[in-house]
Backbone as CSV, one residue per row, in Angstrom:
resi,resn,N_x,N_y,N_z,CA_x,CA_y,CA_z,C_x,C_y,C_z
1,UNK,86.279,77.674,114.795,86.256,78.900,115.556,87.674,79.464,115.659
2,UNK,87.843,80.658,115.137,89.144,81.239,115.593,89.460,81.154,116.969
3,UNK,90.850,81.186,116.858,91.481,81.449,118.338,91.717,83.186,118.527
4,UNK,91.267,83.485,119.802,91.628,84.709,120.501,93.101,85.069,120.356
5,UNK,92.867,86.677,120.069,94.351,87.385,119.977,95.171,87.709,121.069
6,UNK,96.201,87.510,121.056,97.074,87.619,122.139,97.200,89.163,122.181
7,UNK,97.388,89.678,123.655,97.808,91.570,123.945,98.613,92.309,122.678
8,UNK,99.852,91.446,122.195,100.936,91.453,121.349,100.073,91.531,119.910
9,UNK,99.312,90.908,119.831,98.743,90.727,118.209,98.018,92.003,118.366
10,UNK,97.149,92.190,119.314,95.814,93.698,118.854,96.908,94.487,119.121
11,UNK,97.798,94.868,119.021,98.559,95.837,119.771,99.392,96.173,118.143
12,UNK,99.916,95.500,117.544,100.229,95.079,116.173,99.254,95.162,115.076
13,UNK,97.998,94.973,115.479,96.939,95.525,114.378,97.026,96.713,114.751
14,UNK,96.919,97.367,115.488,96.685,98.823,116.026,97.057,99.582,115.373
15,UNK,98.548,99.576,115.507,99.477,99.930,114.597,99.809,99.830,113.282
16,UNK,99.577,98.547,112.752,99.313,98.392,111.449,97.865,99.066,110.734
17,UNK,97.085,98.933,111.471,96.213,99.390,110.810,96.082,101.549,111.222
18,UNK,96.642,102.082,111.680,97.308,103.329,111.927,98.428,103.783,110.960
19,UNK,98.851,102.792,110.628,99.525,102.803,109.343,99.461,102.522,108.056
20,UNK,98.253,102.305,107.881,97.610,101.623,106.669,96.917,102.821,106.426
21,UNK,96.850,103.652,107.602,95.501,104.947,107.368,96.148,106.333,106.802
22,UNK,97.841,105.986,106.766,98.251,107.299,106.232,99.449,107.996,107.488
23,UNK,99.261,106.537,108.830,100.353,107.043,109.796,99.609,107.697,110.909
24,UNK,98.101,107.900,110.476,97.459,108.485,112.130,96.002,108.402,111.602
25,UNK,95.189,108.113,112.835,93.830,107.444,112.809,92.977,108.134,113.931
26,UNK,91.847,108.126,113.321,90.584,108.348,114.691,90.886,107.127,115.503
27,UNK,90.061,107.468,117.078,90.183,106.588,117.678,88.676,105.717,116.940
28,UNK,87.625,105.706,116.316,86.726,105.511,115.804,87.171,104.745,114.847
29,UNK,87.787,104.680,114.069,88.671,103.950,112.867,89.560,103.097,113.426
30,UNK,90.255,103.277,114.633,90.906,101.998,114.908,89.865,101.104,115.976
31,UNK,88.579,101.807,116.458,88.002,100.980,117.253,87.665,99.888,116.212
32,UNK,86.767,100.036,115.466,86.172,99.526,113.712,87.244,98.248,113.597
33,UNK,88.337,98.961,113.060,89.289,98.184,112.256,89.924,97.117,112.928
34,UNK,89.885,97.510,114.261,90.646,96.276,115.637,89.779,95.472,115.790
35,UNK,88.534,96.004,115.478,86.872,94.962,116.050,87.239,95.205,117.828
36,UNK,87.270,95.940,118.588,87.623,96.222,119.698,86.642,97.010,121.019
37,UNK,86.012,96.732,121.845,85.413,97.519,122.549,85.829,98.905,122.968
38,UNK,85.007,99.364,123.545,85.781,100.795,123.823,86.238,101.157,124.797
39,UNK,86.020,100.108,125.819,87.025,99.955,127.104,88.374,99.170,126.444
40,UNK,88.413,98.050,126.003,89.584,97.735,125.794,90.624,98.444,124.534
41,UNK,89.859,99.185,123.536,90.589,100.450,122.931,91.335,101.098,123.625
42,UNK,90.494,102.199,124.751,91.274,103.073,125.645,93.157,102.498,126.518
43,UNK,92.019,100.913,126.812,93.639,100.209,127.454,94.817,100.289,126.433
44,UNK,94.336,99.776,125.388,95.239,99.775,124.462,96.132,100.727,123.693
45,UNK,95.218,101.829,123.573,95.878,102.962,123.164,97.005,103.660,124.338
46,UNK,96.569,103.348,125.355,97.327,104.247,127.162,98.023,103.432,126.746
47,UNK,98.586,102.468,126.611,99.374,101.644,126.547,100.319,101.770,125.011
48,UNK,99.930,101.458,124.610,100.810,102.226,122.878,101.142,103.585,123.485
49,UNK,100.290,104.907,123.732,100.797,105.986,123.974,102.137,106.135,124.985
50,UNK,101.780,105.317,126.527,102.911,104.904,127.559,103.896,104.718,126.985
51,UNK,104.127,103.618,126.036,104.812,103.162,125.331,105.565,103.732,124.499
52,UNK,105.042,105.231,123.646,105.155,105.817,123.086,105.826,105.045,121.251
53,UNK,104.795,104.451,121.391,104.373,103.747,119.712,103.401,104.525,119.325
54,UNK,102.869,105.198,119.839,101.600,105.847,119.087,101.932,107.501,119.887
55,UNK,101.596,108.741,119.574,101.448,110.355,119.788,100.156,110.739,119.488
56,UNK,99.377,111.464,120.661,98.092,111.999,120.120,98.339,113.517,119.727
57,UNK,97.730,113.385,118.531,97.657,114.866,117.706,96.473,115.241,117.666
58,UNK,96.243,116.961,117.232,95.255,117.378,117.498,95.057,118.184,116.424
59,UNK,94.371,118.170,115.065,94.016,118.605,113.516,92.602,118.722,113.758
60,UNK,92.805,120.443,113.604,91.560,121.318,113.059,90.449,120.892,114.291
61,UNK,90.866,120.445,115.310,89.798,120.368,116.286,89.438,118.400,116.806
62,UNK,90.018,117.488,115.806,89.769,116.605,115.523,91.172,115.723,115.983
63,UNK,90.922,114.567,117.215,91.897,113.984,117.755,92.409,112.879,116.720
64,UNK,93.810,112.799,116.634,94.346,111.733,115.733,95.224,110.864,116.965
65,UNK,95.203,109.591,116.326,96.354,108.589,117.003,97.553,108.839,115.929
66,UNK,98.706,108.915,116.036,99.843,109.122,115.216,100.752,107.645,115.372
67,UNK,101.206,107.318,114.596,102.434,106.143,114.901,103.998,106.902,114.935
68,UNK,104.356,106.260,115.387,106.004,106.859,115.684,106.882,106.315,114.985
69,UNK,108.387,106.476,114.773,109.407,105.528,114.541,109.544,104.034,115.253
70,UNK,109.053,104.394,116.457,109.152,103.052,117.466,108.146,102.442,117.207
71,UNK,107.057,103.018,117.415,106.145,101.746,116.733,106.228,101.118,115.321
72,UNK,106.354,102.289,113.924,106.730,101.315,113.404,108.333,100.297,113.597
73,UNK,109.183,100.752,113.647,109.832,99.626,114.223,109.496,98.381,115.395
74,UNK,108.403,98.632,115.884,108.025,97.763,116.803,107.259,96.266,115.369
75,UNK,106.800,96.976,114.664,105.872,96.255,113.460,106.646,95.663,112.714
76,UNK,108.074,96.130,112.343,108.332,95.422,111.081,109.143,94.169,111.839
């Protein structure tokens, strides 16, 4: 059985995988890709956004998560 991810690890997929998507993601695509509920998405994202590792953008009507300089520097 795998072991559970630490705050630090989904927080690091998040981002990685936001960055794997071209640098900005549905919140639908990172729910998917994190394997993540949609209460603990929301935490996560307020928290990246707080943080300001992640910027929400707004294309053609359609909400994006964006990654920043800081987040990726938070990743590498």
């Amino acid at each position: 059985m795998k072991e559970r991810r630490s705050k630090v690890q989904i927080l690091v997929d998040i981002l990685r995988l936001v960055q794997r998507k071209g640098g900005r993601a549905k919140s639908t695509h990172i729910l998917y890709g994190a394997n993540l509920s949609h209460k603990r998405l929301k935490m996560y994202l307020d928290t990246l956004l707080e943080n300001e590792f992640l910027t929400m953008v707004t294309v053609s009507g359609w909400i994006f998560y964006q990654i920043t300089p800081k987040g990726v520097k938070f990743i590498v």
